[in-house]
C-alpha positions in Angstrom: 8.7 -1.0 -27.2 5.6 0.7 -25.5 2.6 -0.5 -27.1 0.3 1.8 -28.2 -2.6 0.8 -26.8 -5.3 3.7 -27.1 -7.7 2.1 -24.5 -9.4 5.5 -24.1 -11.3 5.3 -27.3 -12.0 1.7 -27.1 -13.6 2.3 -23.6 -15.7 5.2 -25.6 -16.0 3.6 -28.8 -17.9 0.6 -27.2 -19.4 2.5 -24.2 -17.6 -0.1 -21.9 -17.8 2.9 -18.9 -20.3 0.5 -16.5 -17.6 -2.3 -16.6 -14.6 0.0 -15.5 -15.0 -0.3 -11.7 -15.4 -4.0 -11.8 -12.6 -6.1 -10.9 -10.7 -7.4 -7.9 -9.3 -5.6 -4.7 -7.2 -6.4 -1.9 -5.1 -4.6 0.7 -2.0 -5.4 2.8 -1.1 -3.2 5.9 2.1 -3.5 7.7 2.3 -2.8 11.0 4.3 -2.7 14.4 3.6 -4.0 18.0 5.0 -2.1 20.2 4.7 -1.3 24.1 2.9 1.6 26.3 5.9 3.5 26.1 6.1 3.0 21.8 9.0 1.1 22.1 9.0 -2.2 20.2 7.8 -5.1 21.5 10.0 -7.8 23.0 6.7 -10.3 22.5 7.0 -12.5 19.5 4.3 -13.2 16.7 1.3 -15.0 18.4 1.6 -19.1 17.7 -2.2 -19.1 18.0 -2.5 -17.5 15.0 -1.8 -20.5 12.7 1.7 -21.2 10.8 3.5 -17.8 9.0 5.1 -20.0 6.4 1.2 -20.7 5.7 -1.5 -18.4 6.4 -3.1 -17.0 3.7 -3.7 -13.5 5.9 -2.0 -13.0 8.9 1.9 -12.8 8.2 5.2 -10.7 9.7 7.6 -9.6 7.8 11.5 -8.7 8.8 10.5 -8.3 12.3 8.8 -10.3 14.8 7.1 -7.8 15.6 6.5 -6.3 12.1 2.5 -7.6 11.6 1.1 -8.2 7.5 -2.3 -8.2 7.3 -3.1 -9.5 4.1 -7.2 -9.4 2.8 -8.6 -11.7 0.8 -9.2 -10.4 -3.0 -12.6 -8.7 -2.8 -15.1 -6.8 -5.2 -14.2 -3.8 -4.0 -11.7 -1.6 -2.0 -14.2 -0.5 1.0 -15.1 -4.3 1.2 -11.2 -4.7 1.1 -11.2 -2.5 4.0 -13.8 -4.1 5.9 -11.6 -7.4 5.7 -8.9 -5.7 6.8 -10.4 -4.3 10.2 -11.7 -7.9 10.9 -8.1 -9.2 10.4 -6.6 -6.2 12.8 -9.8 -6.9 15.4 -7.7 -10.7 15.5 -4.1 -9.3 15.5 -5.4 -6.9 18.8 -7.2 -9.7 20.2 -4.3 -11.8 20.1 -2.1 -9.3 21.3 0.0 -8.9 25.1 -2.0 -6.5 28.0 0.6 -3.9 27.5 1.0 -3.7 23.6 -0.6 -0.9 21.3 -0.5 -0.9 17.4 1.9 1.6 16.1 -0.1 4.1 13.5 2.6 5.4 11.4 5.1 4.3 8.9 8.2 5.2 10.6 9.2 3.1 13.1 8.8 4.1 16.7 12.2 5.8 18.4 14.8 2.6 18.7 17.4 2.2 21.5 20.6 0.2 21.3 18.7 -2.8 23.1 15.9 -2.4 20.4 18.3 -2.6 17.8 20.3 -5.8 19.3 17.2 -7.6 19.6 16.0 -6.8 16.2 19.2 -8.0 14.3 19.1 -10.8 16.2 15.5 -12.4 16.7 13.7 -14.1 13.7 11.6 -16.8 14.0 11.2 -17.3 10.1 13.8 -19.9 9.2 12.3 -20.7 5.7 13.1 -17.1 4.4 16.4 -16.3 6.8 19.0 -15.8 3.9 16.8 -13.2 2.4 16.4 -11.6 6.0 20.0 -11.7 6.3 20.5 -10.0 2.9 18.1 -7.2 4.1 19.9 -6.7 7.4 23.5 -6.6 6.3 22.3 -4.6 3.0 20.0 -1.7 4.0 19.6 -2.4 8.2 17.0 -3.2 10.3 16.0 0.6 11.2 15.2 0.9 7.6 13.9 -2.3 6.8 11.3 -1.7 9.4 9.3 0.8 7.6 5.6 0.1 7.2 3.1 1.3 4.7 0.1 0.0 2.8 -0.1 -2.1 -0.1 -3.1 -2.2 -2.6 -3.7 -5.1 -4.9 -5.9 -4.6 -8.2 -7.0 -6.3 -10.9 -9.8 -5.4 -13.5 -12.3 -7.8 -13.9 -12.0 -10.7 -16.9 -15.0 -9.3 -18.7 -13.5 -5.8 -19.6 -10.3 -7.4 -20.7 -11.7 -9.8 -22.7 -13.9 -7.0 -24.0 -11.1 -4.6 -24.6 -9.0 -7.4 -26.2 -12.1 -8.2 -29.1 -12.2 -4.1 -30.0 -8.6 -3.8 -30.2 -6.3 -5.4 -33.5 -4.4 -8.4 -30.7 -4.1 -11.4 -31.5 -2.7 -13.0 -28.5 -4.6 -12.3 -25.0 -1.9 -13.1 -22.7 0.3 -10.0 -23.9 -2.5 -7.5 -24.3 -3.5 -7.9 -20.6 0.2 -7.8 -19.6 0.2 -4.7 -21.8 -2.7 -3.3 -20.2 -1.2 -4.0 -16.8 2.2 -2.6 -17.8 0.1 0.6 -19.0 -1.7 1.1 -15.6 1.8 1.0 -14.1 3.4 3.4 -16.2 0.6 6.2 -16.0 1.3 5.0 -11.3 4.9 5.8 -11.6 4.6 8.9 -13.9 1.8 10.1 -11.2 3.9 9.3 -8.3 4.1 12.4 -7.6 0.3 13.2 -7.2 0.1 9.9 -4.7 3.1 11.4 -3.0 1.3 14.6 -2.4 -2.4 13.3 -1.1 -1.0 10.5 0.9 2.0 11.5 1.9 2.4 10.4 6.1 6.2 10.9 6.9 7.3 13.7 7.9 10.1 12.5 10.3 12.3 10.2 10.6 12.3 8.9 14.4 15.9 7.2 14.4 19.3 8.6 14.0 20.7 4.0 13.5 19.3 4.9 9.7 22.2 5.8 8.0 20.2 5.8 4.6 17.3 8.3 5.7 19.1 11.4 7.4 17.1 13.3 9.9 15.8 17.0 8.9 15.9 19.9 10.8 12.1 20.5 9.1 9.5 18.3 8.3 8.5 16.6 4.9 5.6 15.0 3.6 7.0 12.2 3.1 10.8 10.8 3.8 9.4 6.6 3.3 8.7 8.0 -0.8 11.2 10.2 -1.1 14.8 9.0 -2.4 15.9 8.2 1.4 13.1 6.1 2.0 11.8 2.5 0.8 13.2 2.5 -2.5 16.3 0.6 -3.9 19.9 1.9 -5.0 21.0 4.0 -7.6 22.0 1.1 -10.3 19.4 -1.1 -8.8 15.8 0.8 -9.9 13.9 -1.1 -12.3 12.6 1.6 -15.0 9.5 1.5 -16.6 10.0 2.9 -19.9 10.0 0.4 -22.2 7.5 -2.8 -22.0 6.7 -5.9 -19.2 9.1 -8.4 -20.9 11.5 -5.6 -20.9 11.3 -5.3 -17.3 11.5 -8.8 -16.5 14.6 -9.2 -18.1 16.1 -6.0 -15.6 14.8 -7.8 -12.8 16.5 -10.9 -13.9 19.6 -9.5 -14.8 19.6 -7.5 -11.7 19.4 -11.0 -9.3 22.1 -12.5 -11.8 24.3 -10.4 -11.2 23.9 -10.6 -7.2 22.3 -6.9 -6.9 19.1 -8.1 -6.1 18.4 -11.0 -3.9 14.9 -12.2 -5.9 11.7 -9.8 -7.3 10.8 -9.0 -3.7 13.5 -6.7 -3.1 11.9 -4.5 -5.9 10.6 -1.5 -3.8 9.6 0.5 -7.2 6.0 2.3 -6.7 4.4 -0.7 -8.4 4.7 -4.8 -8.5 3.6 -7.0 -11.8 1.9 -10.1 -9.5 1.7 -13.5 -11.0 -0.2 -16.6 -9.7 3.1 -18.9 -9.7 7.0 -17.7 -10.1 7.1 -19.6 -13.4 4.2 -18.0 -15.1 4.7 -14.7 -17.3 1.2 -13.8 -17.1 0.0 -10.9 -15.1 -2.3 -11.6 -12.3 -2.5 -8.2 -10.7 -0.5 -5.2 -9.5 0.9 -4.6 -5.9 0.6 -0.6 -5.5 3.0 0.1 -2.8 3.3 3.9 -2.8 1.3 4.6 0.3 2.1 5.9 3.5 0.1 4.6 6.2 -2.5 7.1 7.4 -2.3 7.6 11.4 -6.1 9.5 11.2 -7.7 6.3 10.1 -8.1 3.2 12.3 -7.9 1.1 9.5 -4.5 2.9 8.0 -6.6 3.7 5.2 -9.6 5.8 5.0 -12.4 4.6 2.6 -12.7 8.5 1.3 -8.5 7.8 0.2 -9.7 3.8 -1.1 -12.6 6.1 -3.2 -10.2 8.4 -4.7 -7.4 5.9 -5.4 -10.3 3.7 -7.1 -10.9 6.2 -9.9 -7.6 7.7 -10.3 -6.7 4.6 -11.0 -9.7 4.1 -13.6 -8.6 7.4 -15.1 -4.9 6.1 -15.5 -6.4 2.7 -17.3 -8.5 4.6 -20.0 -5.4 7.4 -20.4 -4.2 7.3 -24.0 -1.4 10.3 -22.7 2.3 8.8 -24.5 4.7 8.7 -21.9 8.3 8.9 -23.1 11.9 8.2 -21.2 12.4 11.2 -20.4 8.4 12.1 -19.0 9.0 9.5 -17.0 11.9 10.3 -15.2 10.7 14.0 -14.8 8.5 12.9 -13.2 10.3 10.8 -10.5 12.1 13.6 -10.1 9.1 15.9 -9.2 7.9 13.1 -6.8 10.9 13.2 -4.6 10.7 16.8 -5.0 7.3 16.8 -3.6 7.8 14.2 -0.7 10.5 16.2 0.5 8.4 19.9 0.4 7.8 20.9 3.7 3.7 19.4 4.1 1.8 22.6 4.3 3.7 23.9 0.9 1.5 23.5 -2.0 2.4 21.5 -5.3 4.7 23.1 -7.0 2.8 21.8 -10.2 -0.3 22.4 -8.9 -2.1 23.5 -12.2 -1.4 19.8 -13.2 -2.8 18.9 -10.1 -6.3 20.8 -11.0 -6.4 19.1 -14.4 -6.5 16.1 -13.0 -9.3 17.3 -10.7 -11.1 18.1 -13.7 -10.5 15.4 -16.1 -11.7 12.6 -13.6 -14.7 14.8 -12.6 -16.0 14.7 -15.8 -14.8 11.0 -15.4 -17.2 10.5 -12.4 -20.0 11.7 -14.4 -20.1 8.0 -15.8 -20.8 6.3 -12.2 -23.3 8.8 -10.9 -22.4 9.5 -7.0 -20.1 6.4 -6.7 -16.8 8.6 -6.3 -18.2 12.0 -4.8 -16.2 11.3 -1.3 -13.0 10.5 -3.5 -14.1 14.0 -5.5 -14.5 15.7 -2.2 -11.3 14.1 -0.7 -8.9 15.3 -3.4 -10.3 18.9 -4.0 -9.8 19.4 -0.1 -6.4 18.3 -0.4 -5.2 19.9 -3.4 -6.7 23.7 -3.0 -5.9 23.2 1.0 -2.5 21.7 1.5 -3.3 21.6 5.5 -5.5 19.3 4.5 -3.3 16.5 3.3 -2.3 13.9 6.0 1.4 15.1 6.6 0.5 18.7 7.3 -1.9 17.5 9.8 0.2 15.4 11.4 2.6 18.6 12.1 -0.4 20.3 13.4 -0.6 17.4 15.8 3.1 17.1 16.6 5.3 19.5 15.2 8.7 18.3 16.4 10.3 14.2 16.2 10.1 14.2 20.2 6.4 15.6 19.8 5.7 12.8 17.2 7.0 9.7 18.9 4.8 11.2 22.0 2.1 11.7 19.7 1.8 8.3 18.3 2.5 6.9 21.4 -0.7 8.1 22.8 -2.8 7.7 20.0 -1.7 3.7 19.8 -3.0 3.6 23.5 -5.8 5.2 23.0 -7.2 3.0 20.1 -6.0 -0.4 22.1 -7.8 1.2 25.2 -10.7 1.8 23.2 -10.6 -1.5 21.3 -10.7 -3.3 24.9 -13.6 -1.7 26.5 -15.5 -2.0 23.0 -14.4 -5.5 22.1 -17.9 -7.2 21.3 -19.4 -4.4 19.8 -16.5 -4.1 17.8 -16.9 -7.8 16.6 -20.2 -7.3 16.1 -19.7 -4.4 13.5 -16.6 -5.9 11.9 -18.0 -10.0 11.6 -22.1 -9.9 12.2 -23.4 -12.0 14.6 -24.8 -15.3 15.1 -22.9 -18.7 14.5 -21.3 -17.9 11.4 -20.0 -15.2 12.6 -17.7 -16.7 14.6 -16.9 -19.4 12.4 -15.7 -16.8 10.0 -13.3 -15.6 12.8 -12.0 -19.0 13.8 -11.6 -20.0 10.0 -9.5 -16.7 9.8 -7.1 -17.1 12.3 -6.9 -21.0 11.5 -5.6 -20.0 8.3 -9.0 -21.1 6.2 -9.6 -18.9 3.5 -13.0 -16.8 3.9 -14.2 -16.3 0.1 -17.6 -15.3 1.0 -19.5 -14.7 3.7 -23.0 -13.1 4.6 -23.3 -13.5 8.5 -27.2 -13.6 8.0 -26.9 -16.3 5.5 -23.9 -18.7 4.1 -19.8 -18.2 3.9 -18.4 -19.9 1.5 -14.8 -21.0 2.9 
């Protein structure tokens, strides 16, 4: 059962507002190298950049050419994002004379060659019977789908403080409760996510079998029921409590549905620091599209409004039922597949939200104005949102594949002629700067790091 845990008036109660937007942040971008032309690239992950089966940041997932940039877990999302542009400054560096970074989340336009060579090349040996369960399940068109991640935690303090105001007696499941509840209040907002961040209006392939190919475009097809997201028979609800969903996942891999917990593509992740514990460590948010507009794939105004929606959805004391929740996956795929310029068809719930986390704000100053200003854009403008201008930009799938073509040129073209400067901005200068970089790629773990004073590694 769904416990009840009213954290809303403890937050009030004990005036524990200041402590809310501590905690831990992270951010994992997928992303493909591909050539000149936007076709994939033949050139296979970089060995200079320290052992995959290893490295704490730079990773590739079912394709060689399929780059993870993983940051370390930071005290906030724009200092998440400022670790993330150091690690993509490495991946370009690293990178062939003729390769660009693809910017969106569909995969670039695949040819029967493309498609050979991705069945058949994988350098990861350790995790092959898992990559062959992907390939033979869902295909490699599919599988190659890119987004952004977002990892959060709240800071030890506030749960320890929530935990003494509340009537617990055991830690341990409060904080998975409080976890579970910041997951519930995701999923039943899906929809809202699916609407401000939605980046896929097209799908670039006709090899997909799983994500057909509209004669319009969406806002996005990679949220939508054709997209990243597992069978019918195989979603893991969230309508009951944590242990609960364990015991799906479980049941699910016992009965040879599932291959293990990462083939869970559900909007949100329950993150533990080893396989065997049961604690909650964090949550993997992995509803977001990757944004083509923003070099990084995120835009600090979209980490700013994500940061307090997702404070508002910690201290919401709303119930959510069974049957809330699954209205409301059914209005998210309804809004992922609206054509991007339509507006919400529940917009008024849209401007509650608006004003419930404005009076929110209130409580941290002018800490989340750009989020403020970011989401009423969106939301009274639906050109606004990254999907409709994306279909200003390229209105058709031929016009899309040309447009991100050029657009992955044009940032590789600008990242070469702006190298040091770019290093400068992104790691500081002097010494440590670049033993920050080298520690990076080595596969060190950065912690810490003031370029004008010490790192701690």
């Amino acid at each position: 059962m769904v416990a009840n845990l009213k954290l809303g008036e403890l937050v009030d109660k004990y005036n524990l507002y200041a402590e809310l937007i501590d905690g831990k942040f992270g951010i994992e971008l997928e992303t493909h190298r591909v050539t000149r032309k936007g076709r994939l690239s033949r050139v296979n992950h970089s060995i200079k950049l320290g052992s995959r089966q290893i490295h704490p940041y730079l990773q590739t997932d079912y394709s060689e050419t399929q780059a993870e940039l993983v940051t370390e877990a930071v005290g906030s999302f724009e200092e998440a994002r400022d670790r993330l542009l150091q690690l993509q400054w490495i991946l370009r560096s690293y990178m062939a004379d003729d390769e660009s970074v693809w910017p969106l989340s569909m995969p670039p336009q695949l040819k029967k060659d493309d498609l050979q060579w991705l069945d058949e090349t994988f350098e990861r040996t350790w995790v092959q019977d898992y990559r062959d369960w992907l390939l033979h399940k869902y295909g490699s068109t599919h599988e190659i789908m890119t987004g952004v991640h977002l990892n959060y935690s709240l800071s030890d303090g506030l749960l320890q403080h929530l935990f003494e105001a509340s009537d617990r007696t055991d830690f341990k499941e409060f904080k998975n409760d409080v976890y579970f509840h910041i997951a519930r209040q995701i999923v039943a907002h899906s929809w809202f996510f699916n609407y401000l961040f939605g980046a896929a209006p097209f799908n670039l392939n006709d090899s997909d079998s799983r994500t057909p190919q509209f004669t319009k475009p969406v806002r996005s097809l990679r949220t939508s029921e054709y997209g990243f997201v597992n069978d019918q028979g195989e979603k893991v609800a969230y309508d009951s409590d944590y242990v609960d969903h364990q015991r799906r996942i479980e049941q699910l891999i016992s009965q040879g549905k599932l291959f293990s917990e990462h083939e869970i593509y559900g909007p949100v992740r329950f993150k533990r620091k080893t396989d065997g514990d049961d604690e909650i460590d964090y949550l993997e948010i992995r509803i977001l599209d990757t944004n083509p507009f923003d070099i990084a794939g995120v835009s600090e105004n979209d980490l700013n409004l994500i940061h307090l929606l997702l404070i508002y959805f910690l201290i919401s004391d709303d119930e959510l039922t069974e049957d809330s929740l699954q209205s409301n996956e059914n209005l998210a795929n309804d809004v992922s597949l609206q054509q991007p310029t339509e507006n919400l068809v529940n917009k008024k719930d849209a401007l509650a939200i608006m004003q419930d986390i404005s009076q929110l704000a209130d409580h941290f100053g002018m800490r989340f104005n750009d989020g403020l200003s970011l989401i009423t854009d969106r939301v009274l403008t639906p050109t606004k949102t990254p999907a409709a201008k994306m279909i200003a930009e390229a209105p058709s799938v031929t016009d899309m594949q040309t447009w991100a073509t050029k657009l992955g040129n044009e940032r590789t073209d600008y990242f070469k002629t702006h190298k040091k400067e770019l290093f400068r901005a992104y790691f500081g200068e002097g010494d440590l700067a670049q033993v920050v970089h080298d520690g990076i790629v080595t596969g060190i773990r950065v912690l810490d790091f003031d370029c004008e004073k010490t790192a701690s590694v």
